[in-house]
C-alpha positions as MATLAB code, in Angstrom:
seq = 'XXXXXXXXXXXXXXXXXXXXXXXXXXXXXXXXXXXXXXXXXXXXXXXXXXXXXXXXXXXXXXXXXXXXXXX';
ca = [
      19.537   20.917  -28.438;
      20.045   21.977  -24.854;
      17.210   23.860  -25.033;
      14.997   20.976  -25.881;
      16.411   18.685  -23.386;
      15.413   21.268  -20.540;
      12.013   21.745  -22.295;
      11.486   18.402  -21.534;
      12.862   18.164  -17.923;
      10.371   21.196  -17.319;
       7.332   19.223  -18.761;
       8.187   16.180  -16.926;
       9.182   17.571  -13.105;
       5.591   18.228  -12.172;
       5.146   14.220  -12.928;
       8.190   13.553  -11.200;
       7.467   15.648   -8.045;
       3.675   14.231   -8.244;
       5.057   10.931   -7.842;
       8.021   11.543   -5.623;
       4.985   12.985   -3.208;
       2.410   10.390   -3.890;
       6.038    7.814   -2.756;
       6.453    9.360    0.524;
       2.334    8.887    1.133;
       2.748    5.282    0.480;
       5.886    5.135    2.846;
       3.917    6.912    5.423;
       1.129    5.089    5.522;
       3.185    1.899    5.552;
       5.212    2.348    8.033;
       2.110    3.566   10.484;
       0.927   -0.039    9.620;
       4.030   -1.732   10.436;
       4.276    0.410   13.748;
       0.705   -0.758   14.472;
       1.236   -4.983   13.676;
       4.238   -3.953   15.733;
       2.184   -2.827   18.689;
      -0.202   -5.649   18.189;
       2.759   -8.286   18.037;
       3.960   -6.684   21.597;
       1.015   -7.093   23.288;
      -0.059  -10.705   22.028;
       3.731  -11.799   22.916;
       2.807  -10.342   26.179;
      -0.632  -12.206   26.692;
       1.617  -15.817   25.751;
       4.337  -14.993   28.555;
       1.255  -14.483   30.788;
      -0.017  -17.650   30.041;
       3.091  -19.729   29.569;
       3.929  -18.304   33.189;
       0.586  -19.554   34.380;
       1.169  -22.687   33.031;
       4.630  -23.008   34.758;
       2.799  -22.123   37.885;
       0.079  -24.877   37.732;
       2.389  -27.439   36.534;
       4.737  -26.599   39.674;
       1.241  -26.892   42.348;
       0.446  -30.184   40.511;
       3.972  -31.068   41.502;
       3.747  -30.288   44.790;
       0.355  -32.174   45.209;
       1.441  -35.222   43.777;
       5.029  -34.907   46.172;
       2.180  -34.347   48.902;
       0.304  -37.351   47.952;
       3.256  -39.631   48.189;
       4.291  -38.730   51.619;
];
């Protein structure tokens, strides 16, 4: 009986390791996209600090002018 239930562990490890290896693919290419989206994220958060910072800044000189105005 032993015999038979290593029989069958040696006909089904090529499977296993086939799929163990075709696992660690999948992995790999997912986490190169999520490192990617990551890198994309970064720089688009980047671009909306730039322009939220702009905004600040016009918003402040409109300020100003309109304190200017009134004096």
């Amino acid at each position: 009986m032993k015999l038979t239930v290593r029989k069958k562990l040696a006909h089904h490890f090529p499977k296993m390791k086939h799929n163990l290896q075709d696992l660690l693919e999948r992995v790999s290419f997912h986490s190169q996209q999520v490192a990617a989206s990551s890198e994309e994220l970064t720089a688009s958060s980047d671009l909306t600090r730039q322009t939220a910072e702009n905004v600040s800044q016009s918003i402040q000189g409109i300020a100003a002018s309109n304190r200017l105005i009134k004096e």
